[in-house]
N, C-alpha and C positions, 0 to 999 in steps of 0.2 A: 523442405521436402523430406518423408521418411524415406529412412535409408534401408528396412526393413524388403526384402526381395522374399519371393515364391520358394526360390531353396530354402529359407529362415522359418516361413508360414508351414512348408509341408513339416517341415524338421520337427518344430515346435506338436507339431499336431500327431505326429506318428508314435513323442514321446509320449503326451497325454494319452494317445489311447492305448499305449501298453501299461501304462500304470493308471490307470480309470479305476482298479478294486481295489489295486494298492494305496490311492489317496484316497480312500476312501473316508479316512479319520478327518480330512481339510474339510468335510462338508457341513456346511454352516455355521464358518471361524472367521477369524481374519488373521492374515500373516503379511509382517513385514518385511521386506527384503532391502538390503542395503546394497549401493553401489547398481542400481539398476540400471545406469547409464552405460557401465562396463563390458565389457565381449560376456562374459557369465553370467553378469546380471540379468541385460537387454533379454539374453536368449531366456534363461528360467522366467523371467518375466510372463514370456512368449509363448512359454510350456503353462504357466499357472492360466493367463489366460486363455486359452483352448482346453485346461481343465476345467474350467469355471461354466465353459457351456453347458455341461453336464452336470458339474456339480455346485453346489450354493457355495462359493468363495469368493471372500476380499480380500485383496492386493493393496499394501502401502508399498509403495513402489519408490525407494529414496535415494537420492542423488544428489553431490552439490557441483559437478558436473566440472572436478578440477581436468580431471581427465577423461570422465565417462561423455559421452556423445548424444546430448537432445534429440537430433535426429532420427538416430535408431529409436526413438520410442514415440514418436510424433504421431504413428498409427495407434497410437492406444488412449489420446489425450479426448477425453470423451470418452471412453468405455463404461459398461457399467459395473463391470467389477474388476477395475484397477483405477487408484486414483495413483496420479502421479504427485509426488511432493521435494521440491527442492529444497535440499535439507543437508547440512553438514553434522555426519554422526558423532562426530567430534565433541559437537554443542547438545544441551538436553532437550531430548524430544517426546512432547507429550501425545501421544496418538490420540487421533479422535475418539477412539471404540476400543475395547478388550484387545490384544493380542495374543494368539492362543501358539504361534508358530513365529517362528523367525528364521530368515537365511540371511547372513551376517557375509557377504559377499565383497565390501565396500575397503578398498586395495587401489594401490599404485603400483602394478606389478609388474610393469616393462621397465627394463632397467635400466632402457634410456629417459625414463621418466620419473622412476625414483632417484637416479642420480640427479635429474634437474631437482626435485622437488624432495629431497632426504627428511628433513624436518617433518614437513606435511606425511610421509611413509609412514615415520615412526608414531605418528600420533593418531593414524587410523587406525592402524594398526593393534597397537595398542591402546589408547582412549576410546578410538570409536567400540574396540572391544567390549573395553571396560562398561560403555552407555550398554550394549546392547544387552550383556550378562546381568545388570542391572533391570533391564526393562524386561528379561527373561524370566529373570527374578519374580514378578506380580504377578504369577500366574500361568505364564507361559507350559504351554505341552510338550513343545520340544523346539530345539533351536540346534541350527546347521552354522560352527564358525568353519569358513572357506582357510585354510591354512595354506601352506604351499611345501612343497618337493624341494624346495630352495631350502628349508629347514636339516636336511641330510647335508651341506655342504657339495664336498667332492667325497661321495664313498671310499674306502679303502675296496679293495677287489675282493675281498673276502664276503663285501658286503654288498653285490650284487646277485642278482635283483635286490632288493633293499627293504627289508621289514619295517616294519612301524616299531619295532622296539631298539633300532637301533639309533643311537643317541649321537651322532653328525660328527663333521669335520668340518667346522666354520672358522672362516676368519669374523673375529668380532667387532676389526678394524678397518677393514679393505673398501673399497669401492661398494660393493653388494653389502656389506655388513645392515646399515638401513633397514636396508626388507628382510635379509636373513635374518636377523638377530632380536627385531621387531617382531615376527610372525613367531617365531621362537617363545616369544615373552606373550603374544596373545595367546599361544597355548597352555603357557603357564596359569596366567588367569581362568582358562576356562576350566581348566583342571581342579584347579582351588575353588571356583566358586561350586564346580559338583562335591566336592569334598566336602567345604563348610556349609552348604546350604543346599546340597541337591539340585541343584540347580542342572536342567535335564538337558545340558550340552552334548552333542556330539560334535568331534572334530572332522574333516575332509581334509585330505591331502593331496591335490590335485596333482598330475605330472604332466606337462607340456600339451595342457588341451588347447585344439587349432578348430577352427571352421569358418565360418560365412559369419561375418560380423565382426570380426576382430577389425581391427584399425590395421588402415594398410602403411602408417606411420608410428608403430609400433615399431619396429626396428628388432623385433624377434624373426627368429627364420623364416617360418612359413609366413606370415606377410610378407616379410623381403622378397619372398621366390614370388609370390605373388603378386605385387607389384614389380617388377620385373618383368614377367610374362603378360602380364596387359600390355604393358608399351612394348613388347617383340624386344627386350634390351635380353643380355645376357644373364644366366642366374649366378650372381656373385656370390663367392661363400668369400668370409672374413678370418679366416682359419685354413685347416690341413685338412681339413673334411674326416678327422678319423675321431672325431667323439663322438660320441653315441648318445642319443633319447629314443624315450617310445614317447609315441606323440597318441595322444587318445581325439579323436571328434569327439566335439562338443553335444552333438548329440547321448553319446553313452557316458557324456561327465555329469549331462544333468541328468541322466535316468539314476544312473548312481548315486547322486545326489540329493535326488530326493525320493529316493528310499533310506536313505540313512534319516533324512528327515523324521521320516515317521516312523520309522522302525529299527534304527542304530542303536546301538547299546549305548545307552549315556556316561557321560564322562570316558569314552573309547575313542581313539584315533584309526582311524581308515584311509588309506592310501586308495587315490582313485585314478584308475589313467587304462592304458592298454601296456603287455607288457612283451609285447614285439619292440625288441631293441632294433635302431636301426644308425649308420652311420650318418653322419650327414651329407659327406657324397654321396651314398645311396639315396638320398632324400629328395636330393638336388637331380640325380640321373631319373627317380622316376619322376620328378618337376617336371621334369625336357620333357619324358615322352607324354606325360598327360598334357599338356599345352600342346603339343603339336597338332598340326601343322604350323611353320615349320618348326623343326628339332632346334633348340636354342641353346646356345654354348653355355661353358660353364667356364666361369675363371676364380680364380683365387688372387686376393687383393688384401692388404694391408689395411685396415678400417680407421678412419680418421679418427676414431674415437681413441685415446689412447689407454681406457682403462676396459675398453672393448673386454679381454681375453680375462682381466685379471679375475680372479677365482673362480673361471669358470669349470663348470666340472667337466672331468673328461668322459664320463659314462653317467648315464642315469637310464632307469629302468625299477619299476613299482616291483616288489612281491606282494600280490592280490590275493594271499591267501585267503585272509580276514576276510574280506569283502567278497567273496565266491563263497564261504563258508555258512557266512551269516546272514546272505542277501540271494534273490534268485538270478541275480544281475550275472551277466554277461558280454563284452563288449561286442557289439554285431559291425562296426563300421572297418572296412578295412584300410589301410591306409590309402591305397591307388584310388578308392571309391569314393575319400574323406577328401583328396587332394581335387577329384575332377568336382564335387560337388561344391567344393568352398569354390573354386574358379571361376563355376559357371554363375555364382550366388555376385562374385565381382563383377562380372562381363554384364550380369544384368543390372546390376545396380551402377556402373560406369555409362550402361546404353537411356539409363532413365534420368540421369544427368542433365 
């Protein structure tokens, strides 16, 4: 059964038609995307096809489905412009047709599941990179590699909000290093290969995008609160509730996203997210009151995990300069409106069960 809900279809469909002139260069190409089983993928999948009815576009849609979800893409198997192909980017992949675009989305990014799976992080990460800058390489018009906010470390204070030219606070050893350290080094590659070959990459820096579709065993916050509030249990934080993200809807990560697509400055890095800082007990208090009825408590709990806390950062929060500057992007979702609509995208997709 797809796992794909009416919140995800409108979602997908409201991006497409604000950006309908703006894709206008995808009409009559084919692009790849990688990791299309993932929370980012599934949804820009979702977005290209409801671009597609309007405009002449192909979708390789690829996945090897270590952690991304079949499910979520089950409505699209038959389409006629998305083919699905299970595929590890890891290994060489030869497309059937030209590729003129790529979104390089294809990550183990929860970090209860790169700490299962570290090896496999570091080798999307960077190999699956390395295939796609490669297959970018023959032609390609422009290609989107997904990087992550995890790249910055823990900021120093000086460096909030947090620019794209500031150059991080990482452990290159810790528990997170895997996916830190790895996304780090696929950005080196993308970098290098605009350098020695032009090669027409643009980078994204996503910062804690949440909506309808994520895995509610993902073990990041807003699933946790989210599952939580389906079963009426408590919304447990794992912490002191006083660190801080801006949490962006998935909705304004893919509009963002793919406008950098087709219109980013190559070889450039862009930070993408909303940059409403919030704490996390504030996150968790407006949790309670958008699930209500009834108001659900809130506890604080020591996490079984015991590398749970380590390097985690205490503040995160994008500066959007670049991206407001150079793009006509805006975030429109706000948070209270982003939390009620992933819930009810749950409760629907729980009642069709």
């Amino acid at each position: 059964m797809s796992t794909v809900t009416s919140v995800i279809r409108e979602d997908a469909r409201l991006v497409a038609a604000d950006l309908r002139a703006d894709l206008h260069p995808l009409a009559g190409t084919t692009l790849c995307l990688t990791g299309a089983g993932g929370f980012l993928g599934s949804f820009l999948v979702d977005v290209l096809a409801a671009v597609a009815e309007t405009t002449p576009l192909h979708v390789l849609a690829l996945d090897n489905f270590l952690t991304g979800l079949p499910n979520r893409l089950r409505h699209l198997a038959g389409h006629p412009h998305v083919e699905l192909v299970t595929h590890d980017v890891t290994r060489p992949y030869a497309p059937p047709r030209p590729v003129a675009w790529i979104v390089h989305a294809a990550s183990v990014a929860s970090p209860t599941f790169y700490r299962r799976f570290p090896l496999e992080t570091i080798d999307v990460n960077v190999n699956g990179t390395w295939r796609m800058l490669d297959l970018a390489r023959q032609g390609a018009r422009g290609m989107l590699a997904l990087s992550s906010s995890e790249i910055y470390g823990d900021p120093t204070p000086d460096a909030i909000p947090t620019p794209e030219s500031y150059r991080g606070n990482v452990s290159s050893t810790g528990p997170r290093a895997c996916y830190d350290e790895s996304k780090r080094l696929g950005e080196t590659l993308c970098t290098t290969y605009f350098r020695l070959h032009g090669t027409p990459v643009t980078i994204a820096r996503p910062f804690n995008v949440y909506g309808p579709g994520q895995r509610l065993d993902d073990r990041r916050i807003v699933p946790d609160l989210m599952a939580a509030a389906l079963a009426g249990r408590p919304l447990v934080l794992h912490s002191d509730g006083r660190a801080t993200r801006s949490f962006c809807h998935v909705r304004d990560a893919a509009r963002a996203m793919l406008l950098l697509l087709v219109a980013g400055e190559r070889g450039e890095v862009f930070n993408v997210g909303n940059d409403d800082e919030v704490t996390i007990a504030a996150l968790a208090e407006l949790m309670a009151e958008v699930a209500a009825p009834p108001r659900l408590a809130i506890e604080y709990r020591a996490s079984s995990e015991k590398d749970y806390l380590a390097d985690n950062p205490q503040r995160r929060c994008p500066d959007l300069g670049r991206l407001r500057s150079r793009t006509r992007w805006r975030p429109e979702v706000g948070l209270r409106e982003g939390l009620a609509r992933t819930l009810a995208s749950y409760r629907e997709a729980a009642g069709s069960t």
